[in-house]
C-alpha positions, 0 to 999 in steps of 0.5 A: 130818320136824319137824327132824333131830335126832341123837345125839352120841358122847363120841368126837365130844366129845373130837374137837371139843375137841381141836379147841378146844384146837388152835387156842387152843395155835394162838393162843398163849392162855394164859387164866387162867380157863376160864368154861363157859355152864351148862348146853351148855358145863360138860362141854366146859369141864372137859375144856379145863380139863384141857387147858389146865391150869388149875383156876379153871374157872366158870360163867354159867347163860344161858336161851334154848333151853326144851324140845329145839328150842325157844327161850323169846325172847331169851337171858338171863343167869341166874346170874352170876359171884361172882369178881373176874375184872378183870385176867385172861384169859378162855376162855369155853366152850359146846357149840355156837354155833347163833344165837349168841346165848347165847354173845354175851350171855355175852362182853358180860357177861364183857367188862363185868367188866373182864377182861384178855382174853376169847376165846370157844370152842364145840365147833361153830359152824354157818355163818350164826350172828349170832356167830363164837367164836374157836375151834371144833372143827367148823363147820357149813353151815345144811343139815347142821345138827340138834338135836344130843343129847349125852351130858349131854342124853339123856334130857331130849331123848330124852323130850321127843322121844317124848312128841310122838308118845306119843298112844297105848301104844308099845314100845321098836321102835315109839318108834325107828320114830318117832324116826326117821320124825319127826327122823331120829334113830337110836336104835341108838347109845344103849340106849333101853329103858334110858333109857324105863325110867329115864324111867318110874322117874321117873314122867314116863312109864308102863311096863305091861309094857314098853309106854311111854305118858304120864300 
């Protein structure tokens, strides 16, 4: 196996964020502004937007990880702030702190501008990353950690999952086998023939008759 690799639930989202929430009420925090690092963070971040009640919600694009699993070097900040954000208190907001790098880079770079207060968030932290977030919904020992595939990211991953093993025509039953053989994955919990079928609208892939295969 490659690396294990699994499928996320929106129930599992609302679970770790609900997390997040409970130990920033915790806390006692009450930012002024809710920053998500694009693109993990966006969706947990308007949701403790909605939490918390507050609607200045922004966003920092870091790059780090490049296609599902792999890393381009060091993170970087793409996209910066556009806000005077000194004097205020800020939620930083990502999806899951692995090597702790972006979210890191992103503190450091917030910090620069002269906030009041910066508290980080992740919906999960795995145990051994360089960074600690102040809050998280779940942590994570290194051995139960995997690529995880969240709602917002089904079908770049599940595409750029199958197309390691698409050296021939496949169908959809044989793409699950792989799937799991490969990274463990299972294809059950989302409609896959739905997202290949979308994935071939899009011409990243071929569709003879329901049997899938690259260009």
């Amino acid at each position: 196996m490659e690396f294990k690799a699994k499928y996320v639930s929106w129930y599992d989202i609302e679970r770790w964020s609900e997390g997040i929430l409970d130990m920033v009420v915790s806390d006692n925090y009450k930012p002024d502004i809710i920053i998500g690092i694009s693109r993990g963070g966006l969706v947990p971040a308007r949701m403790m937007s909605d939490y918390l009640f507050i609607k200045d919600l922004m966003t920092v694009k870091t790059e780090h990880w490049g296609l599902t699993a792999s890393m381009d070097g060091k993170a970087v900040i793409k996209y910066k702030l556009n806000y005077d954000i000194s004097d205020k208190k800020i939620l930083i907001v990502d999806d899951i702190t692995d090597t702790g790098e972006s979210i890191k880079l992103t503190y450091d770079y917030v910090k620069s501008l002269n906030p009041l207060e910066v508290k980080t968030s992740s919906m999960l932290y795995v145990n051994g990353s360089s960074y600690v977030p102040d809050y998280y919904g779940e942590g994570l020992s290194k051995e139960n950690w995997a690529w995880f595939i969240f709602p917002w990211n089904i079908y770049e991953d599940t595409y750029n999952l199958s197309k390691k093993f698409m050296d021939k025509p496949l169908k959809i039953d044989e793409i699950k086998e792989l799937l799991k053989l490969n990274y463990g994955l299972n294809a059950d919990d989302i409609n896959l023939k739905k997202v290949m079928d979308n994935i071939s609208e899009l011409k990243l892939i071929k569709n003879n008759n329901n049997v899938y295969e690259l260009f």
